[in-house]
N, C-alpha and C positions, 0 to 999 in steps of 0.2 A: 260613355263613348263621346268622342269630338263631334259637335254638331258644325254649320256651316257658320254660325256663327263669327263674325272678323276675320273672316274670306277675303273681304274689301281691301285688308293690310297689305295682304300678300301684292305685291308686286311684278310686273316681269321682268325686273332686276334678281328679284329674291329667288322666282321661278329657273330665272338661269344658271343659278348655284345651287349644290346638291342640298337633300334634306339628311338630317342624320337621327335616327330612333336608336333613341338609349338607352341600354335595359338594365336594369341591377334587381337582384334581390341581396338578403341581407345573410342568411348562412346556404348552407348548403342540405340543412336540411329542408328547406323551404324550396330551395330546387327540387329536390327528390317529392318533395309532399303538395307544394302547391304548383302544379302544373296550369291549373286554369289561370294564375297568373301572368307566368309568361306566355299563354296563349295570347291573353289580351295585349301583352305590350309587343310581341309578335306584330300583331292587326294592325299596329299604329301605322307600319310600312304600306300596307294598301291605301290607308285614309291619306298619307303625303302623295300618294301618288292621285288619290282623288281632286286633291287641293292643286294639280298642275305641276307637281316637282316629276320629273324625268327619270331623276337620279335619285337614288333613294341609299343610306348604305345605313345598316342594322351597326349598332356596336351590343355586344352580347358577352365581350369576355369578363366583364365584371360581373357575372351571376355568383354568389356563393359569398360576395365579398358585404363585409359592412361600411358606411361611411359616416360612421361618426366620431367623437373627435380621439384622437390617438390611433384610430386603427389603420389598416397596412396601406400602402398606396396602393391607387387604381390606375391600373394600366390604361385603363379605355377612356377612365373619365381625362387622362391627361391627353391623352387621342384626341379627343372631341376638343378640349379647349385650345389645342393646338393647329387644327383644320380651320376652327374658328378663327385665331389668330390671322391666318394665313388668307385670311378675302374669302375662303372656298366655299363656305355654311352659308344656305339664305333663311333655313330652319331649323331649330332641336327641339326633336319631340320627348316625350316622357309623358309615361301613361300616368303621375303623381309626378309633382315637383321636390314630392321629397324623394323621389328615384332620383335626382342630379345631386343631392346636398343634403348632409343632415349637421352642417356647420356654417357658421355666418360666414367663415373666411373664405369657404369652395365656392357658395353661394356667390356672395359678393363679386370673388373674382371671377368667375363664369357673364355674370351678370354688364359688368364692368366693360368685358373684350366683346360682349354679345354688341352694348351700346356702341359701343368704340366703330365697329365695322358692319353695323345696322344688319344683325341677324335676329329673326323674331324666333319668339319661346312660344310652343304651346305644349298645355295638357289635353287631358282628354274633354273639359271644357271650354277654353277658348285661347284663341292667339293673341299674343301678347307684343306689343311695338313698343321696345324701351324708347322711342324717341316721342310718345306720348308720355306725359304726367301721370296721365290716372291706371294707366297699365305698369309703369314704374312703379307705384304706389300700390299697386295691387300685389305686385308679385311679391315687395319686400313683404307685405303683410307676412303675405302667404308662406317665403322662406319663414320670417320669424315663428310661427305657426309650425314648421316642419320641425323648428331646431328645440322649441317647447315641448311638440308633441314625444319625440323622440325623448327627453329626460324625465318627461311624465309617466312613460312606457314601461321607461327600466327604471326607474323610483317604483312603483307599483311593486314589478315583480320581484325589485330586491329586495322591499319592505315583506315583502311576502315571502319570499325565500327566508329572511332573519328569522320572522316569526316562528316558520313553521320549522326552522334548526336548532331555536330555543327549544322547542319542546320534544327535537332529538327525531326527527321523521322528516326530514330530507336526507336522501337517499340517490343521487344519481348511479353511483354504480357501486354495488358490494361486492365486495374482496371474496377471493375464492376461499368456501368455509364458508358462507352464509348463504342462507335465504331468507326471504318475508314468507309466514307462516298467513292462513287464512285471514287475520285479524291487523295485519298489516306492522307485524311484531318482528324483531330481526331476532333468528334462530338460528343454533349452529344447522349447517349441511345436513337432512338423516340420511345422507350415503356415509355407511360406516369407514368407505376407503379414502373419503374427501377427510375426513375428520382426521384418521389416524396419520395421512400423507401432510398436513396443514400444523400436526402435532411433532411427526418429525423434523421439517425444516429446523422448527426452534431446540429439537433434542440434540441434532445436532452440533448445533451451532455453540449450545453448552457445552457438549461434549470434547466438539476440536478447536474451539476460540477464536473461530476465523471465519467469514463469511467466506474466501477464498476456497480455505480447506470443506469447509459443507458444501460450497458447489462442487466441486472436486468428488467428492466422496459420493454425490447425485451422479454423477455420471459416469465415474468407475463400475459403477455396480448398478447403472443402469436402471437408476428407481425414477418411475416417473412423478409429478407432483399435477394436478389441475393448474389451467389458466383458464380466465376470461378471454373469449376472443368474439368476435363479429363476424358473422359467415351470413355472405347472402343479407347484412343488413338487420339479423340477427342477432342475440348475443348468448353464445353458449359456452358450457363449460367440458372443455377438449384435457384431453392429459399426455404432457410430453417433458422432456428431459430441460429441466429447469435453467435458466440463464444465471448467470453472477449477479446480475440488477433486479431480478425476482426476487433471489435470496435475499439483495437487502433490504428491498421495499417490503419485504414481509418483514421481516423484525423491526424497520422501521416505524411502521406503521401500527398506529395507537389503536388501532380500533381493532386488534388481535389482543387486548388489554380488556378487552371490554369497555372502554370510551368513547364515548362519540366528540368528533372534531370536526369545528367548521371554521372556516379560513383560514386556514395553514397555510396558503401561502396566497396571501393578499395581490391583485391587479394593484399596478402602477401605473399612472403617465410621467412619463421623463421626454425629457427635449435632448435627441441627438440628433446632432452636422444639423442644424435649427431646424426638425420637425418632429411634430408630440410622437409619442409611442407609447405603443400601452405591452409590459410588460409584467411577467411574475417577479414578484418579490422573494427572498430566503424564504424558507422552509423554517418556520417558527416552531417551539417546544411546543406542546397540544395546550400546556397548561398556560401561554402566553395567546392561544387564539380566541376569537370572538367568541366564541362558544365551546364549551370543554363541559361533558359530562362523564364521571366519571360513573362506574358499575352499571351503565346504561345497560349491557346485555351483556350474556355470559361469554367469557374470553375465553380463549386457548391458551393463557400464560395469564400469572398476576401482573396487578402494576406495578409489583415490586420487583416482581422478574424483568417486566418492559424495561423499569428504568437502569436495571443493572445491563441489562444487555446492551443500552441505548451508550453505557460509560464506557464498557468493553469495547462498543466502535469507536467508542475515541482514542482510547489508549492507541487503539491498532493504528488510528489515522498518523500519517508524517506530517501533516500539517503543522506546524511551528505556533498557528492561534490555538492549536486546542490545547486542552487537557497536558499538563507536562509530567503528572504523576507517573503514567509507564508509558512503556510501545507496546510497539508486537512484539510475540513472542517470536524468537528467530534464531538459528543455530550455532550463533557466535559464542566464543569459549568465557563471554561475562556473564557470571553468576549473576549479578545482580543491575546489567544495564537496564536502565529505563526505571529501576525502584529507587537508587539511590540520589540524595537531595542534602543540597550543602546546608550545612548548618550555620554558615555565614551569611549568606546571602540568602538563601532557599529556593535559587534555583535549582531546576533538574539538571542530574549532572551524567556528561555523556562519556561513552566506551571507547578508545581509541586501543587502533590494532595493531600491531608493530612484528617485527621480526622476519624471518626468510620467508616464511610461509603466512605470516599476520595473523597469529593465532595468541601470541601474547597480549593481553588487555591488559589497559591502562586508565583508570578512571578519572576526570580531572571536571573541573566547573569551570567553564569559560567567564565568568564576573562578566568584567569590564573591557576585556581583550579587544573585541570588535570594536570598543569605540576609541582605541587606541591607548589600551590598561595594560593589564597584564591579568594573568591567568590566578582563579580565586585560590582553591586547593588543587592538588593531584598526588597522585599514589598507583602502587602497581597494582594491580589484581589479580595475580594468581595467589600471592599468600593470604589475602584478606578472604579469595571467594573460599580456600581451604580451612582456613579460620569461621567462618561464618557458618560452611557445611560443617564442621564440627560440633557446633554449636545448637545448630535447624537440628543436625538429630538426635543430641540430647533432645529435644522437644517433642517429638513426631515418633521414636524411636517404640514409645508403649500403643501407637498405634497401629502400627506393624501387622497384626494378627488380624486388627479388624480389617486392615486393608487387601490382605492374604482370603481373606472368608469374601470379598466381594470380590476379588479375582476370581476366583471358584466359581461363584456364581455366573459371573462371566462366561469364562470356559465352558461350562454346562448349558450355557442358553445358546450359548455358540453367536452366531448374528440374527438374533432375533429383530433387528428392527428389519433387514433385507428380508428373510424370507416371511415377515409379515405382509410387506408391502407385495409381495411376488402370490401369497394366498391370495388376497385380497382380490390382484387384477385378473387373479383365474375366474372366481368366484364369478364376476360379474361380466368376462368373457363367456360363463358359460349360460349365465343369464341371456346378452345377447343372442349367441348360439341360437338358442330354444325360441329365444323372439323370431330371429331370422327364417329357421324352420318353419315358426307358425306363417310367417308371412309367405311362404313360398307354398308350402299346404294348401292355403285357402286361395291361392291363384288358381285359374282356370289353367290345366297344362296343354289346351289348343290354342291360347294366347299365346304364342315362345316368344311377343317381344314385350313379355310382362311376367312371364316365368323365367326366359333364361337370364335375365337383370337379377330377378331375386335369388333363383340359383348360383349366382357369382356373389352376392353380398353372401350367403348362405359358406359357400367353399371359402369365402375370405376371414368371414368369423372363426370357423372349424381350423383353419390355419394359424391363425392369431391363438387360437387357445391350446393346438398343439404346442407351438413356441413357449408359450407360458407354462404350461406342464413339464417338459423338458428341462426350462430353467429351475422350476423347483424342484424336480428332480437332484439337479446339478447341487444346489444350495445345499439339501438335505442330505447330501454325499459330504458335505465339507465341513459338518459339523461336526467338532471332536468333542469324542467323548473323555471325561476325566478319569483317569486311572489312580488307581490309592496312589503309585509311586509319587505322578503328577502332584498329588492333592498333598502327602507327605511334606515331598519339595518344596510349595510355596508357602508351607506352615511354618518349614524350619527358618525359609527366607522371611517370612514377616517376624518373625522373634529375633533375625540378626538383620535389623532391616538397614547396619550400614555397608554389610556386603553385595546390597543389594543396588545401595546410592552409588557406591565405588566399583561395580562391575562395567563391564566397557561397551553389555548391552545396553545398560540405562543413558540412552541420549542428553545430552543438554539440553534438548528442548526438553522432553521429559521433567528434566530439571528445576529448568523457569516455572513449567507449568505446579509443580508443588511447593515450589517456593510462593508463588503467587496467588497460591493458593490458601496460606495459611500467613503469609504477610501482607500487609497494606501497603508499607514503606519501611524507609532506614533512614534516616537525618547522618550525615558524616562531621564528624565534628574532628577539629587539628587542635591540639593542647601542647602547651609546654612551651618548648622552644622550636615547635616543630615537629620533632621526632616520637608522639605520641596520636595514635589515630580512637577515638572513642565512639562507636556507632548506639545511635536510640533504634531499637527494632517496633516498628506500631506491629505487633500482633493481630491479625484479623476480629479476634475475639474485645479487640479492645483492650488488653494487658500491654505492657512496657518494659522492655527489659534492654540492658546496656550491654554492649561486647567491649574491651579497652584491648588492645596489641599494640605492640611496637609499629610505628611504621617503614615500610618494605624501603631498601634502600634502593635509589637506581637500578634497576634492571634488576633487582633480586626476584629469583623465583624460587625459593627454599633452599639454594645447593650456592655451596660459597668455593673460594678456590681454595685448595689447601694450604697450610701455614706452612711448608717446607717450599710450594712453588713462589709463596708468596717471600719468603727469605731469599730465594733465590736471586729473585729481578728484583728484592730490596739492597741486593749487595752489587748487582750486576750494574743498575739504572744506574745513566751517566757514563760509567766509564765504557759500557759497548754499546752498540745498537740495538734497537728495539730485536732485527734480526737474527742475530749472536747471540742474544737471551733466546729467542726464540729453539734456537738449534741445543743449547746445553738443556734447556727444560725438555726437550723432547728427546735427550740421546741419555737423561736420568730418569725418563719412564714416568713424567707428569704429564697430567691430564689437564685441560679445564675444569669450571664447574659443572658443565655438560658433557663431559669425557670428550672432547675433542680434540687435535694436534692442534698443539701450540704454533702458530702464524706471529708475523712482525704486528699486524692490526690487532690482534688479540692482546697482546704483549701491553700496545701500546694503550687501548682499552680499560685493562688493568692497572697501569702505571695511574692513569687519570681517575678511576675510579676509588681506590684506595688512597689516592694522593702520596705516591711513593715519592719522596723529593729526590734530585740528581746529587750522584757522588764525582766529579769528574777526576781524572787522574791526577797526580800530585805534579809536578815541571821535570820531576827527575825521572818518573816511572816509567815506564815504555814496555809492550809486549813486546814478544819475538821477532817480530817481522820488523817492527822498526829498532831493535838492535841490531840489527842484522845489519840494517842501510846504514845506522851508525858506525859500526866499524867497516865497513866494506867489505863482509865477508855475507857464507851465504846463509839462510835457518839453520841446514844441518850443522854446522861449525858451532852455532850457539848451542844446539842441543848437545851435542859433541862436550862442549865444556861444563854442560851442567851435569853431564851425566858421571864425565870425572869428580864432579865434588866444586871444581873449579871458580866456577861460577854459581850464585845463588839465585832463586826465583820465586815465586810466590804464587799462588794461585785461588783466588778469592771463594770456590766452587767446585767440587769436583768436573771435570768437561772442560770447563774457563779455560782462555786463554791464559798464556804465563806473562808474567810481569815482573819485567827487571829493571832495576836501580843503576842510574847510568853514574855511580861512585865504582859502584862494583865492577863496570865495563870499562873505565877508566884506572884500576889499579896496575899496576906494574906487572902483576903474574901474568894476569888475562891479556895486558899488551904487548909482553912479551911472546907468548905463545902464538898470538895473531898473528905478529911479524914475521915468526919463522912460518907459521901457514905459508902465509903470501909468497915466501921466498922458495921457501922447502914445498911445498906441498905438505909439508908435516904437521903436526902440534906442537914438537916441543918435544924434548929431552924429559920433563917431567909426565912419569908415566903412572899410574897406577894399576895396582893389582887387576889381571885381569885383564889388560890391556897391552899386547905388544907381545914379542917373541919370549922374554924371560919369562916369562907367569904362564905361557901354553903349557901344556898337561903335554910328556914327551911320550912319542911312542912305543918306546921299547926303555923296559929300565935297568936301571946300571947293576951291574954285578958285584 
């Protein structure tokens, strides 16, 4: 406590400006636990007032905060140096001098503005006047002493934290699924339902390859999983319907491996907008932390599972730094996006979607594109991912049966992991139960404000475990049972296991997930002059086997145009419009390669893709219509002439337009009969059979 001690200092200068006590502790558990502390620095506010200050004002909002070096700013403390600044301070108290500063720089500058505007410092033993020497001299001691003592503090205990994590017994907080058994030893949970719910997360997780899809599937169906939480200050284990970030922090997390991990994610200081900060660093592999023990205690997954699930999250990440071997699995119509990798380059190469509805994939290596290249390989993807499934089930196809006998198995157990977990919280509902009972039992029932409390916990439990009966109930309704036909059916379906890969119930995802299953990769390799595609398949097993096709031409997807539409617009191109082809292909009853009506864009599509070259008309050729404007008569008059024999015409196509020779339209017959048109109305005196009064079939015949 401050004695009277350099009393003398004080002035009634000083007196006439406020005094200001200023309180810190260093966390917030130190607020909650040591209370006698802030009492004492509390008290400092009556002794300013004993020493003649009028004005007294507490600063207290930095309780809970640390001040050493990186950590967060202090509001209060920059309060105080700022009053100071200001003429207003003629004292600052603090019940230690390492309560103002546990760094030279806060020190110093506090120090610095205190001399500057003659405001004395005291602790709880004496006041301090920086405009004396030997009190200048005192105090720096005394910082320097604060700013030692403080790394002496936490040197001690983090020497002592290493040690005792070397030997795998630091323990701040254990993951749900463990406890410390008597002997100070880390042991799975013996609550049977903590063990089996801790064993799901990761069943799942194998089971649907997606952190996303296991949270999803926890909350469909309503399974709850334990958390740590803090009640009351506490830390108990509550159980409730799991978060997306639970889910991955448990598979992340090495010490469901059975390892123990200590610094995983390393404290930093870094200098941001010019002041320190102490921040976490990345999330390091276990086996790159200071401490990594591996088989330390019994795990819920090996570490051989850990680290295959640890690759699995990468795959799934979008991230562009990780892993470029696969993605996620996802419902798009490429077989094989995310497994396939150039054999030039050996980057991973990606799935592009195309067409009306973007369902046609297209596989291609982006090289050098980005840095202004051009693109490595590309090729189309429906006849390669057909060709490949071809292939996968020659491989997979003698397993069929055994995959049929674990579907059975399946169907017979119905969902045994839900209505395990749904026994389980009965079980122990009804444990409660019986707890609660007792508890209400052994109340006195002339207490009712201590009987009817436990009677309401008593009716809340009883409620909780009707609901839980109910739902198992529900469960054990939805189990199917296997019928021979059932069982028959999926036997015959695993012996022809590719009517099963080409039915329209087996999804694409489905798909990737057996492909992915029994492949690692594919290297795509371009031979020849181009026009040959050769894939390496890595087999899971470690085997290698080579597929070789033709490679798919522009937009081919197995179905070509036919060779009769293809003569058509080989004979047409040039001399009509893409449109005019268009109209004679569809009035001879062709189709596209996808049976659709022939359009001018299709037409024209075609023409480019086949590389059909132009026939244009010869100088003298001309259709109908521009004979017609040639001689100044009208279509029908041409037709008219050709129909006599008269005139000659050609027609490249059944449909086609006619095409006449303007020798023929310029001869003497055809000019002549023109001329009498125009004059006569007529053709011409040249008539043929058929045509004209003499050649009518007569009414009535002669006698």
């Amino acid at each position: 406590m401050m004695d009277q001690h350099g009393s003398h200092k004080i002035t009634p200068g000083h007196r006439a400006r406020k005094a200001i006590v200023y309180l810190r502790q260093s966390s917030l558990k130190q607020v909650r636990e040591n209370v006698e502390s802030q009492r004492l620095q509390y008290a400092l506010a009556d002794r300013a007032r004993a020493l003649g200050f009028e004005r007294v004002e507490t600063v207290d909002c930095d309780l809970g905060m640390s001040a050493s070096l990186g950590a967060a700013s202090r509001g209060g403390f920059e309060r105080l140096v700022a009053s100071v600044a200001l003429g207003e301070v003629g004292m600052v108290l603090g019940r230690e001098l390492s309560r103002l500063a546990r760094t030279d720089k806060d020190f110093c500058h506090l120090l610095e503005v205190c001399q500057v505007f003659g405001t004395l410092i005291a602790d709880e033993a004496q006041v301090y006047d920086l405009e004396m020497m030997d009190d200048l001299l005192v105090l720096g001691i005394k910082g320097t002493l604060s700013v030692v003592e403080l790394k002496i503090l936490k040197a001690r205990l983090l020497d002592g934290q290493r040690e005792k994590a070397r030997r795998g017994e630091l323990y701040r907080l254990l993951p749900p699924g463990y406890v410390l058994d008597a002997d100070g030893r880390v042991v799975k949970d013996p609550d049977t339902r903590v063990q089996e719910a801790m064993g799901l997360v990761f069943g799942k997780y194998r089971e649907l390859w997606s952190v996303r899809q296991a949270f999803k599937w926890f909350h469909d169906h309503e399974v709850e999983v334990p958390v740590n939480k803090f009640v009351a200050g506490r830390q108990q284990l509550i159980w409730q319907l799991p978060t997306q970030s639970f889910v991955s922090n448990v598979l992340r997390n090495a010490f469901y491996a059975g390892a123990y991990v200590y610094g995983q994610r390393p404290t930093e200081t870094v200098l941001e907008e010019g002041r320190l900060r102490k921040r976490q660093g990345w999330m390091r592999p276990p086996e790159e932390c200071q401490v990594f023990l591996r088989d330390h205690h019994e795990g819920y997954i090996t570490w051989e599972a850990y680290q295959e699930n640890q690759r699995m999250k990468l795959r799934n990440s979008l991230n562009p730094g990780r892993d470029e071997s696969r993605a996620a699995i996802r419902e798009g119509q490429g077989l094989l996006g995310g497994m396939l990798r150039c054999g030039r380059c050996g980057r991973r190469m990606h799935v592009r979607y195309w067409g009306r509805k973007g369902t046609h994939g297209r596989y291609l290596c982006c090289g050098d594109y980005q840095a202004g290249g051009r693109y490595c390989i590309a090729f189309g993807g429906g006849l390669v991912d057909r060709r490949f499934s071809e292939h996968l089930l020659e491989v997979i196809s003698p397993l069929g049966v055994e995959a049929s006998l674990r579907a059975l198995d399946a169907l017979a157990n119905g969902d045994d992991a839900r209505r395990q977990a749904r026994s389980r919280k009965k079980e122990q509902l009804e444990y409660e139960v019986q707890r609660a009972f007792e508890q209400y039992d052994e109340a006195d029932p002339r207490n009712r404000l201590v009987a009817a409390e436990l009677e309401r916990r008593w009716n809340e439990k009883l409620r909780e475990l009707e609901e839980a009966r109910t739902s198992l109930a529900e469960i054990e309704r939805e189990v199917r049972c296997v019928s021979s036909e059932d069982r028959e059916r999926l036997l015959r379906l695993g012996r022809d296991f590719s009517a099963v890969w080409n039915s329209d119930d087996c999804s694409m995802g489905l798909k990737k997930k057996i492909v992915r299953t029994v492949v690692e990769e594919v290297i795509a390799h371009v031979e020849g002059d181009g026009q040959r595609l050769r894939f390496v398949i890595h087999w899971s097993g470690g085997v290698h086997t080579e597929l070789e096709m033709d490679k798919p031409g522009c937009g081919s997807s197995g179905k070509k145009t036919s060779l009769e539409a293809l003569e058509v617009i080989r004979r047409m191109a040039g001399r009509y419009g893409d449109d005019k082809i268009a109209a004679v292909l569809t009035r001879s009853g062709y189709h596209t390669a996808k049976g659709k009506r022939w359009n001018q864009t299709r037409v024209y599509s075609t023409r480019k893709r086949y590389q059909i070259p132009d026939s244009p008309f010869e100088a003298e050729v001309m259709h109908a219509v521009a004979a017609a404007r040639h001689c100044g008569v009208s279509v029908m008059a041409i037709r008219r002439l050709v129909a006599r024999g008269v005139l000659e015409r050609e027609q490249v196509v059944p449909y086609a337009p006619w095409e006449i020779r303007r020798s023929d339209l310029d001869s003497p017959t055809v000019r002549s009969m023109l001329e009498r048109l125009k004059q006569t109305g007529k053709l011409g005196a040249l008539e043929l059979e058929g045509d004209g009064p003499q050649s009518q079939q007569r009414l009535f015949t002669e006698n």
